[in-house]
C-alpha positions, 0 to 999 in steps of 0.5 A: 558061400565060403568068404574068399581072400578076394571077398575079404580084402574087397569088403576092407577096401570098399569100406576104407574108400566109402568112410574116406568120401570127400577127401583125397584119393587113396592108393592101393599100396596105402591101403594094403599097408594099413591092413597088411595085405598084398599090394598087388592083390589090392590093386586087382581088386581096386581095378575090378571094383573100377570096372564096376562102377563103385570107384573111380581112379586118379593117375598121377601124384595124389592119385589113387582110389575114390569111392563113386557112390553113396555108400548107403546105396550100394550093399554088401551083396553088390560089392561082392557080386561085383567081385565075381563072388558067387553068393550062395550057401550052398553049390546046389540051391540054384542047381535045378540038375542036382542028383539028390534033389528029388530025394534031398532031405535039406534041400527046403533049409538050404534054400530057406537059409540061403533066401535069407542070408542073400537078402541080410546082404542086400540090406546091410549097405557099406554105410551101415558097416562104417557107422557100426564100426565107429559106434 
């Protein structure tokens, strides 16, 4: 997995929406200029977290940005999935027609590598980043 702009600034803004729970929305171009990140790139990735389910929108003046779930339930791999982000190491672990797998000599340590790296980002939710960061 190479961690895309988009994977990035998505994991900074869910963040900054989860530790913000219970207080006024937050706009896209609020966060953008806190972290010095394309306004429009933000709004996207807002807009797709939406679609996802992880936040809620407010129009209108005040409005912005919530986060909609209880930050210790959602994860870091479903903030990314959610982004589209393909969560594997490595373009051949789940590729059952790759040309070396008969003879691949690391194919066994990808895989391996690959399992745990995907469960460490199930098991890191949002809320354990926050508390971490304030620590």
């Amino acid at each position: 997995m190479q961690v895309t702009k988009k994977a990035g600034y998505g994991l900074i803004a869910s963040l900054e929406l989860a530790a913000n729970i219970g207080r006024d929305p937050i706009s896209a171009s609020a966060i953008a200029e806190k972290y010095k990140l394309p306004v429009a790139f933000v709004g996207k990735i807002l807009h797709q977290l939406k679609n996802a389910g992880l936040v809620s929108a407010q129009q209108g003046r005040g409005g912005g940005y919530t986060f909609s779930k209880d930050p210790s339930k959602v994860s870091l791999g479903q903030v990314l999935e959610s982004l589209g982000e393909s969560l594997d190491l490595v373009g051949c672990v789940d590729v059952d027609n790759c040309l070396l797998a008969s003879v691949c000599p690391t194919k066994t340590v990808w895989r391996e590598l690959d399992r745990k790296f995907k469960l460490l980002l199930e098991s890191l939710s949002l809320h354990d980043i926050i508390a971490t960061d304030h620590d």
